[in-house]
C-alpha positions in Angstrom: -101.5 -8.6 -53.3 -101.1 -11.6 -50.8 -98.0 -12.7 -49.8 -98.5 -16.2 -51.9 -99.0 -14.0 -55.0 -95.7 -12.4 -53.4 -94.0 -15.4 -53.9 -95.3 -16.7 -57.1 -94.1 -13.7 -58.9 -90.5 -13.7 -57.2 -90.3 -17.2 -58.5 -90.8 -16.1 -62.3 -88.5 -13.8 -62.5 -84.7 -14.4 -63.7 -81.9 -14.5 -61.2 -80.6 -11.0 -62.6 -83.6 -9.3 -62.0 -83.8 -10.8 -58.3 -80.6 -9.4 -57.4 -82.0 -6.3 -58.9 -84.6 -5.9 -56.3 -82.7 -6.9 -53.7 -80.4 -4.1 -54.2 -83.5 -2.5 -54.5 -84.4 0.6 -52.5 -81.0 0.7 -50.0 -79.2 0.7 -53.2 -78.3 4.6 -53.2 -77.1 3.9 -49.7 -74.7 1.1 -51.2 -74.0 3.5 -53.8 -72.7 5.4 -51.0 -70.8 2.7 -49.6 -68.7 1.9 -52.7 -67.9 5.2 -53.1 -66.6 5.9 -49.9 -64.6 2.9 -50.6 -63.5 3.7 -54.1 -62.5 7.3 -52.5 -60.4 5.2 -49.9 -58.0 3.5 -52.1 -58.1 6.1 -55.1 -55.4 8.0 -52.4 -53.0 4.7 -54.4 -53.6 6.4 -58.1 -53.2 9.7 -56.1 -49.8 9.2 -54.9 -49.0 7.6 -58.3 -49.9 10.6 -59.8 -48.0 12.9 -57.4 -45.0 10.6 -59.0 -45.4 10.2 -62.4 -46.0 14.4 -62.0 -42.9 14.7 -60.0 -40.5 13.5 -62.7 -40.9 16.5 -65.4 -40.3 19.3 -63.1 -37.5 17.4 -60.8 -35.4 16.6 -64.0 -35.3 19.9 -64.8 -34.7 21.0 -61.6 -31.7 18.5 -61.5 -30.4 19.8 -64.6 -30.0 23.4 -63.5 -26.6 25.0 -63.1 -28.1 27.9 -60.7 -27.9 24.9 -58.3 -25.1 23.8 -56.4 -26.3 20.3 -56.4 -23.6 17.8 -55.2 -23.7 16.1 -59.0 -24.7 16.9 -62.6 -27.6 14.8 -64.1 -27.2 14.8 -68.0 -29.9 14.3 -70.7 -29.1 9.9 -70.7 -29.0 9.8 -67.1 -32.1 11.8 -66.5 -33.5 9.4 -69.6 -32.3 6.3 -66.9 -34.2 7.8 -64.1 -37.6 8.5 -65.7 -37.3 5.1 -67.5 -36.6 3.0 -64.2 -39.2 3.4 -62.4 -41.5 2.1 -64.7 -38.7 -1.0 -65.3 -39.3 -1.6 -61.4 -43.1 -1.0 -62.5 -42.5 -4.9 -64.8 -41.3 -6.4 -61.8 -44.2 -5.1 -59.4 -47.0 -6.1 -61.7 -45.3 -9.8 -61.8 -45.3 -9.4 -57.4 -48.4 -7.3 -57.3 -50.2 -10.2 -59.4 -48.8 -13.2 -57.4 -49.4 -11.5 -54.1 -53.0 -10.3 -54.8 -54.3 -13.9 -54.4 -53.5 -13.1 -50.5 -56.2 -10.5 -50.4 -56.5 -7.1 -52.2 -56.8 -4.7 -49.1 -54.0 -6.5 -47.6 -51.7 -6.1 -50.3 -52.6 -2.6 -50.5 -51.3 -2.1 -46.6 -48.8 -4.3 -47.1 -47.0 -1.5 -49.3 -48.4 1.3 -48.5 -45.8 2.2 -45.8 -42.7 0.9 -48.0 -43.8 3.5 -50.9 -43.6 6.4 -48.6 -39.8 5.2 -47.6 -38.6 5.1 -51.1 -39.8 8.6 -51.5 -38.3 9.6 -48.3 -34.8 8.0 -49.9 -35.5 9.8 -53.1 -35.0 13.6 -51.1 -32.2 12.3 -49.5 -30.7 11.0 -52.5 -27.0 12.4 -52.9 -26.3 10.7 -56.2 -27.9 10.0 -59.7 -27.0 6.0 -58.9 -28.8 6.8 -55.5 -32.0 8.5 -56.7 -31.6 5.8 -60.0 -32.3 3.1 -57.1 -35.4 4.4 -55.6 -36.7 5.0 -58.8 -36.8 1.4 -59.4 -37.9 0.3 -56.2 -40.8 3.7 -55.9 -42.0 1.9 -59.1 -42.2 -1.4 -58.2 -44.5 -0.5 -55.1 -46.8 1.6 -56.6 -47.3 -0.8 -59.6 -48.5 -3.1 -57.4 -50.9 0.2 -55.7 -52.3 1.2 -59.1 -52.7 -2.6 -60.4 -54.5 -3.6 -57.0 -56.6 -0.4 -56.8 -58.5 -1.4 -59.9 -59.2 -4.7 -59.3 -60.1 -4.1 -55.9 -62.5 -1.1 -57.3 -64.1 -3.3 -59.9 -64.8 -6.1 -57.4 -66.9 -4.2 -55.1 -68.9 -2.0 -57.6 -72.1 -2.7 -59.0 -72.3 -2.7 -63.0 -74.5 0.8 -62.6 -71.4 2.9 -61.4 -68.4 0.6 -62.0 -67.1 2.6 -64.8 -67.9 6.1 -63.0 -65.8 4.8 -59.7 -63.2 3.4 -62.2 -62.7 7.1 -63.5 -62.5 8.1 -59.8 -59.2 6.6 -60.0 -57.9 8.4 -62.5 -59.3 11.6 -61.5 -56.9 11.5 -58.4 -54.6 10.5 -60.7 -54.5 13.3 -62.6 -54.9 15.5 -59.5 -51.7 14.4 -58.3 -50.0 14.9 -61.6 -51.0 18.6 -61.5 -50.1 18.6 -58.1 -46.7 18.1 -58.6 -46.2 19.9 -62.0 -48.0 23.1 -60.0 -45.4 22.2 -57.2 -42.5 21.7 -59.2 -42.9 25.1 -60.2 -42.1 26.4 -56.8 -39.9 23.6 -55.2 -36.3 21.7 -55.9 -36.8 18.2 -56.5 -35.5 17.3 -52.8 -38.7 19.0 -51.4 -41.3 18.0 -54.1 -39.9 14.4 -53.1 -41.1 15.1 -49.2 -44.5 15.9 -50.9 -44.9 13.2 -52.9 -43.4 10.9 -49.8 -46.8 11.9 -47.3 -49.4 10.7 -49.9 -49.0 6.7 -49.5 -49.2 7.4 -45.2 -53.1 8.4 -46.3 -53.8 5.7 -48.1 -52.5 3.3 -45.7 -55.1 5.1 -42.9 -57.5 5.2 -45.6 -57.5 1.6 -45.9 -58.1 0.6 -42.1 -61.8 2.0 -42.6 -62.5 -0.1 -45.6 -63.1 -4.1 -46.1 -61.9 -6.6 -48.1 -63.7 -7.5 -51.5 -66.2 -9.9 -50.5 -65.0 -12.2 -54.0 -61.3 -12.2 -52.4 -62.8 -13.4 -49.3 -64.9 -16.5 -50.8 -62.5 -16.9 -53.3 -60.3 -17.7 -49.9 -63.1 -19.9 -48.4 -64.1 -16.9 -45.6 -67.6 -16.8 -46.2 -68.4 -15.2 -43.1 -66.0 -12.5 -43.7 -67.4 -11.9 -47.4 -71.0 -11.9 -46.3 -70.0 -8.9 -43.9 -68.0 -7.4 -46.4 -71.0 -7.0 -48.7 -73.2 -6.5 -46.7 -71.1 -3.0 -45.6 -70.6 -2.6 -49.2 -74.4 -2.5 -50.0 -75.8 -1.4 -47.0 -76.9 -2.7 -43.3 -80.5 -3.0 -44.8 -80.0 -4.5 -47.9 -80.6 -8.4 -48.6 -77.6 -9.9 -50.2 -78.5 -13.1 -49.7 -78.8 -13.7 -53.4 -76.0 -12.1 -54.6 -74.0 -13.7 -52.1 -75.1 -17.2 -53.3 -74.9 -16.5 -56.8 -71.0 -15.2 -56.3 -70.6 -18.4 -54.2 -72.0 -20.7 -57.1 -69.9 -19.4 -59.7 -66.5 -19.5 -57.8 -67.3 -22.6 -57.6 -68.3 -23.6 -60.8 -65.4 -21.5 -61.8 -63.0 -24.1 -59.4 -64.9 -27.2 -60.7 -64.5 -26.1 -64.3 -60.6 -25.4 -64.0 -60.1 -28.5 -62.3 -61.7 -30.5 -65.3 -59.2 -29.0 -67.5 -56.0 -31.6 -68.2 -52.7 -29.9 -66.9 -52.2 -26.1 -65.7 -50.4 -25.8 -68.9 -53.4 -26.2 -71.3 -55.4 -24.2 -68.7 -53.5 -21.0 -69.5 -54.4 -21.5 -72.9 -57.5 -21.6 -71.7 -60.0 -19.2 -74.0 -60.9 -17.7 -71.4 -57.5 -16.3 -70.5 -55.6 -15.7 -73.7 -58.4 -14.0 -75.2 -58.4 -10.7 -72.6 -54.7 -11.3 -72.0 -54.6 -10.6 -76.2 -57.0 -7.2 -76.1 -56.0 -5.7 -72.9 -52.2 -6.1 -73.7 -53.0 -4.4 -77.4 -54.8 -1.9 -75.6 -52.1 -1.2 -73.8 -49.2 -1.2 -76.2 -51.5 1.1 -77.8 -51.8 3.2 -74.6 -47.8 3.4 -74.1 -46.6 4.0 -77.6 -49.3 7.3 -78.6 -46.9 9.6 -76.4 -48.5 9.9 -73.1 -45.9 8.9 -71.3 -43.1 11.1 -72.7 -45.5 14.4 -72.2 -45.5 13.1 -68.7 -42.0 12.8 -68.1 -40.6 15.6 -70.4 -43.5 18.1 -70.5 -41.1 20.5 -69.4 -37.9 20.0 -71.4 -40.1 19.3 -74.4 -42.1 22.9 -74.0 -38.7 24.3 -73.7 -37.9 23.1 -77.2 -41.2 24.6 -78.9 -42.0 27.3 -76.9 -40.3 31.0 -77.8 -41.8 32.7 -75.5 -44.2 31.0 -73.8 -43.3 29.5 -69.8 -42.5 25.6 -70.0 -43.9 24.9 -66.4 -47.1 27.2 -67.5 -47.7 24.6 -70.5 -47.5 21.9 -68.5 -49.5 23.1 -65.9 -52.3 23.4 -68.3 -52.2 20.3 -69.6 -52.8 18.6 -66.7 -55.7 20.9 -65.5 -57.3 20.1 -69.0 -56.4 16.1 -68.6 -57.9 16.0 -65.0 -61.1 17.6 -66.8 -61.0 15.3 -69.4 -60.6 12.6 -66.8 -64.1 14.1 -65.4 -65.7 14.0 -68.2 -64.6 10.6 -68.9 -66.4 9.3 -65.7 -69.8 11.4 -66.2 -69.6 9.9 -69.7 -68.4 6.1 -69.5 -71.4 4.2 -67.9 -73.8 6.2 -70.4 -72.1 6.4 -73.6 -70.0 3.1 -73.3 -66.5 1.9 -73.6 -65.8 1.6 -77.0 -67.8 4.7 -78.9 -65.1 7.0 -76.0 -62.4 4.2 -77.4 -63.2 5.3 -81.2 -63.2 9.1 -80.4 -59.8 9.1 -78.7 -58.3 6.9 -81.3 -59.5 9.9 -83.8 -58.3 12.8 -81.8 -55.2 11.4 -80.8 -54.1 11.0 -84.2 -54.6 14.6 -85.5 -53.2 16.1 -82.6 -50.3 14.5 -82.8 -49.7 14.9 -86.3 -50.6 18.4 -86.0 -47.4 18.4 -83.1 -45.3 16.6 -85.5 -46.0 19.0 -88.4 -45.0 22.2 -86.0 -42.3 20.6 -84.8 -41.0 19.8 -88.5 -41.8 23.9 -89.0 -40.1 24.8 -86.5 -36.9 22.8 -87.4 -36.7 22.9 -91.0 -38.4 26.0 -92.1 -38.2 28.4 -89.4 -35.0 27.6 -88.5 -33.6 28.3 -92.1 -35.1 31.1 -92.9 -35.7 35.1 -92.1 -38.3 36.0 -90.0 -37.3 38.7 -87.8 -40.7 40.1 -89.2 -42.3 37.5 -87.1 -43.4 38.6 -83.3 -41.6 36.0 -80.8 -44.1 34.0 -79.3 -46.9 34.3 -81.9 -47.0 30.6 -82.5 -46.8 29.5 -79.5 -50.6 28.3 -79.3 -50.0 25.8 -81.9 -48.0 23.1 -80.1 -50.0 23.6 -76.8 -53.9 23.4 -79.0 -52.5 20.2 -80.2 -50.6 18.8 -76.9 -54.5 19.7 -75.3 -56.6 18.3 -77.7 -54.2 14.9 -77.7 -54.4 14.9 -73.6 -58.1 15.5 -73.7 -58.3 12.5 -76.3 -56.2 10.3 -74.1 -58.2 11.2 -70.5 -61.2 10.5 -72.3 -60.7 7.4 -73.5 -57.7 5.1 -73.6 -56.5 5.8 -71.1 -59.4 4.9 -67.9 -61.0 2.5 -70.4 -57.8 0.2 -71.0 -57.3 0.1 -66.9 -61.2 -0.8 -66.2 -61.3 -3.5 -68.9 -57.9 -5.2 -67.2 -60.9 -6.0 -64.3 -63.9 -6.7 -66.2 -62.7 -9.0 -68.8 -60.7 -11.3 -66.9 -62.5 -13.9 -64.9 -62.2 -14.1 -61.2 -59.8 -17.0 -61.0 -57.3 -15.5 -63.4 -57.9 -12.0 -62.7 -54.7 -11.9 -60.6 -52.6 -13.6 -63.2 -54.3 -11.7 -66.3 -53.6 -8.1 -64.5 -50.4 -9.1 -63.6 -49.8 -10.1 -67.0 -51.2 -7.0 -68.6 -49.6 -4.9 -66.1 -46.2 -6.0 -67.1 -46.6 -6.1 -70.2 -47.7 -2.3 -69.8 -44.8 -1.0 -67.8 -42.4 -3.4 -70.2 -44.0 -1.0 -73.4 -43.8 2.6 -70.9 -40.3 1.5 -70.4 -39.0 0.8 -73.9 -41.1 4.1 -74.6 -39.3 6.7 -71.9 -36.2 5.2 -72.5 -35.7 5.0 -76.1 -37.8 8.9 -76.5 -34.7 10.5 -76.6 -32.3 8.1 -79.1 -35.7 8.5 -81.8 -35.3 11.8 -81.2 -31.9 12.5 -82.3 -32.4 10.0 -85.2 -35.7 11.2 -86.5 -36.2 14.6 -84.5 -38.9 15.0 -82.4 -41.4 15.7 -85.7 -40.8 12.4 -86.8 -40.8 11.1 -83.3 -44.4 12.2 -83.2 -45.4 11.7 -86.8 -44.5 8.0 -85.5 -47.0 7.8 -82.4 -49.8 9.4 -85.1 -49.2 6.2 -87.2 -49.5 4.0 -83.8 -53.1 5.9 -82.9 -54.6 5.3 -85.9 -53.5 1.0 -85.9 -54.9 1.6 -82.0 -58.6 2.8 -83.4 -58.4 -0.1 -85.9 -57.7 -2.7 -83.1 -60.5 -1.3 -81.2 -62.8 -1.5 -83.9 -61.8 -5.0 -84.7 -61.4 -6.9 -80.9 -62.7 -4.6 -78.0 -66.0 -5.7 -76.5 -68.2 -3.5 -75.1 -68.6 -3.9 -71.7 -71.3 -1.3 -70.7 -73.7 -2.9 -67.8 -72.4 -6.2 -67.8 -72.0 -8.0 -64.3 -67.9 -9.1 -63.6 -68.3 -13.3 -64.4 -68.3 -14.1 -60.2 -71.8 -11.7 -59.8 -73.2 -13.0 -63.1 -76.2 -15.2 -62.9 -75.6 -16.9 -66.3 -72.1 -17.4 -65.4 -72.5 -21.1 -64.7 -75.1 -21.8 -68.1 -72.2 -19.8 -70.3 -69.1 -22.2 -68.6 -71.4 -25.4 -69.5 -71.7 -24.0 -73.1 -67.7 -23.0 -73.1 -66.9 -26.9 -72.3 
C-alpha cells in the first residue's frame, strides 16, 4: 500500500481508534510501564493495610493483664482509638483533596516521611491519650496516601488494565492487613508499631523512580513535563502525540466550559459534579455500614466472643488470607466481567453471610446459653461463624470494596476530581468513623446478632442502589483521554 493510501485511511478513522494504534505495538511495553508504576505507589495502600491490620491484634494486646503495661486500655478507650484514626482520616481527605491540585506524586512525598513518624510515636506511646493522638494524625496522612494512590493510578492507566492495576491496590492492601494480623500474633503492639512504621520509608523511595501523571502536569500548564511523563508511561517508542493532544484539548475545553458557567457556586451544582459525588458517596456509606470495618478492627475480640474452642488470632488470620485472594480474584475478574455484575454478586453474598453471622450469634446468646448441652462437643460449631465471616469477606474483596475506590477516579472529571475524591473520601472516613465508634454501644443495646442482622438489612438497600444508579464503567476512557469529550460538553451546555 503507498504511503498516500497510508494516509487516506488514517484520515477515516475516529480519533479513538487512532490513539489505538498509536499505542499500538509498544503497548505491552507501556503496559509494563504503568505497572511498574502502579507497583510503586501500591507500597501507600500497603502501609495502610499494615495499619488498619495492626489495630485488632494491638488492642488486644493492650488489653492483656499478663502485661505490665504502664496503663489499662478499657473496651470505650480502645473503641476511641480504633475510631480516631479514621476521624483524622475526614480531615485528611478534605487536605489530601485541596493539596492534590499541587501534583499527585508530590503529595504522595510530601507525607510519606510524616506517616512513618506518627508510627514511630505510636511504639513509644506511654499513654492511651498519647497513642489516642497519633491515631488521629497516622490517619490523617495515610488518607491522604490511599485517596492520592487511586487517582494517581487511574490517571496513568489505559482503559485495558485500569481496573486490574486498580485491584493492585488493594491487593497490597490486604497483604498488609495479613501482615499485621499474622504479626500481631507474635509481637506486643509496641513492636508491630516499628513494623508498620518502615512501610511508608519504601514508598517514599518508591516514588523517586516514578513520574508525575502527565494530566496533573497539563492540568498545571507543564506541557513539556507531561509529554515526558507519557511518553515514560507508554514507552520510549510509542507515538503519543495524539493522545497528548487529545488530553490537551479537553482540559481545555474542560477550563473554557467551567468558566462559561455563572458563579463557582452554581458550578458545584454542576451535573457533572453532584451526580458522582451522589453514587460514589452511596457506594460508600454502603461500603462502611455492611461491617467491614468492625471485622477489621475487632476481628480478634469479636472471635473471642463466638469461638469455644477455636484460636481468635487463627480466625483472623484466615480471613485475611481468604480477602487478599478475593482481592486477586477481583482484579483477574474486573476489566472482563465489569464493575457492576461483581457490584450485584457482592451485594447478594454480603447479605446472607451476614445474616447467617447474626442468626449464630442470636444461637449462641439465647439458646445455647439457656439451655443443657453438655452433650455437645466444645468447639463443634465453631465453623459456622467463620464459613459466614469468609463468605461475607470474599463478597466484600470482590466487589465493593475495589469497585467503590476505582469509580471515585473514573467518574469524576478531571477538573473536579480533586474536590469530588476529597468529597467522597470524607464522606467515607465520616461513615467508618460513626461505624467503629458506635459498634460497641449497638452492641450492648441490640447484641451483636442484631448488630449484624442490621448491616444484612444495609447490604441488601446497597444491591438496590447499585442496580438503580451505578454506571458501568468497563473500557471507558477517564473524560481528559476521551476523544468525544469535547462533542459530549457541547451537548451538556
Amino acid at each position: 500500500m503507498s504511503e498516500k493510501a497510508c494516509l487516506d485511511k488514517m484520515t477515516n478513522i475516529s480519533p479513538e481508534t487512532r490513539i489505538m494504534m498509536m499505542r499500538g505495538e509498544d503497548g505491552r511495553q507501556g503496559y509494563r510501564r504503568q505497572i511498574l508504576a502502579a507497583l510503586a505507589v501500591s507500597l501507600g495502600p500497603f502501609a495502610a493495610g499494615l495499619s488498619k491490620g495492626y489495630m485488632s491484634p494491638a488492642i488486644a494486646s493492650m488489653q492483656e493483664s499478663k502485661h505490665d503495661w504502664s496503663f489499662t486500655v478499657s473496651d470505650q478507650q480502645a473503641s476511641w482509638i480504633a475510631s480516631l484514626s479514621l476521624l483524622g482520616a475526614l480531615i485528611g481527605g478534605i487536605l489530601g483533596g485541596l493539596a492534590m491540585r499541587l501534583g499527585r506524586r508530590t503529595i504522595l512525598l510530601a507525607t510519606a516521611l510524616p506517616y512513618t513518624l506518627a508510627w514511630l510515636a505510636t511504639a513509644l506511646s506511654t499513654s492511651v491519650d498519647m497513642i489516642s493522638v497519633t491515631s488521629f494524625c497516622g490517619g490523617m496522612l495515610v488518607c491522604c496516601i490511599t485517596m492520592i494512590t487511586q487517582v494517581y493510578v487511574t490517571e496513568i492507566a489505559v482503559p485495558e488494565i485500569r481496573g486490574c492495576l486498580s485491584s493492585v491496590l488493594k491487593i497490597l492492601s490486604q497483604i498488609g492487613i495479613l501482615i499485621s494480623f499474622s504479626l500481631g500474633a507474635y509481637l506486643n503492639w509496641h513492636q508491630l508499631a516499628l513494623v508498620v512504621a518502615a512501610a511508608p520509608v519504601l514508598l517514599f523511595l518508591a516514588l523517586l523512580f516514578i513520574p508525575e501523571t502527565p494530566s496533573s502536569l497539563l492540568l498545571r500548564g507543564k506541557e513539556e513535563e507531561a509529554a515526558d511523563s507519557l511518553q515514560w508511561l507508554r514507552g520510549p517508542d510509542a507515538d503519543i502525540r495524539q493522545e497528548l493532544a487529545t488530553i490537551r484539548t479537553n482540559i481545555l475545553a474542560s477550563k473554557h466550559y467551567n468558566d462559561g458557567q455563572t458563579g463557582k457556586f452554581k458550578a458545584l451544582l454542576s451535573k457533572r459534579l453532584t451526580r458522582p459525588v451522589l453514587i460514589t458517596c452511596g457506594l460508600m456509606f454502603f461500603q462502611r455500614f455492611t461491617g467491614a470495618h468492625v471485622f477489621n478492627f475487632y476481628a480478634v475480640p469479636m472471635f473471642k466472643k463466638t469461638f469455644r474452642m477455636m484460636n481468635p488470632h487463627g480466625g483472623a488470620i484466615a480471613t485475611s488470607v481468604v480477602q487478599l485472594l478475593a482481592s486477586c480474584l477481583s482484579g483477574m475478574l474486573i476489566d472482563h466481567v465489569g464493575r457492576l455484575p461483581l457490584l450485584m454478586i457482592s451485594g447478594v453474598m454480603m447479605s446472607i453471610a451476614l445474616a447467617g453471622f447474626g442468626s449464630y450469634a442470636y444461637y449462641e446468646d439465647v439458646f445455647r446459653n439457656s439451655t443443657d448441652l453438655t452433650h455437645v462437643e466444645p468447639g463443634s460449631y465453631d465453623w459456622i461463624p467463620l464459613l459466614c465471616v469468609l463468605t461475607f469477606t470474599i463478597a466484600f474483596s470482590l466487589g465493593i470494596s475495589p469497585i467503590s475506590s476505582l469509580l471515585i477516579g473514573e467518574l469524576f472529571p478531571l477538573e473536579y476530581r480533586s474536590t469530588g475524591s476529597a468529597l467522597a473520601t470524607s464522606f467515607s472516613h465520616l461513615c467508618g468513623f460513626v461505624n467503629v465508634k458506635t459498634a460497641a454501644d449497638f452492641q450492648d443495646h441490640i447484641g451483636l446478632y442484631g448488630l449484624f442482622w442490621l448491616y444484612a438489612g444495609i447490604s441488601v438497600l446497597c444491591l438496590l442502589f447499585v442496580v438503580l444508579f451505578v454506571p458501568e464503567t468497563k473500557g471507558r476512557e477517564i473524560d481528559e483521554m476521551d476523544p468525544k469529550y469535547v462533542e459530549s460538553l457541547c451537548i451538556n451546555r
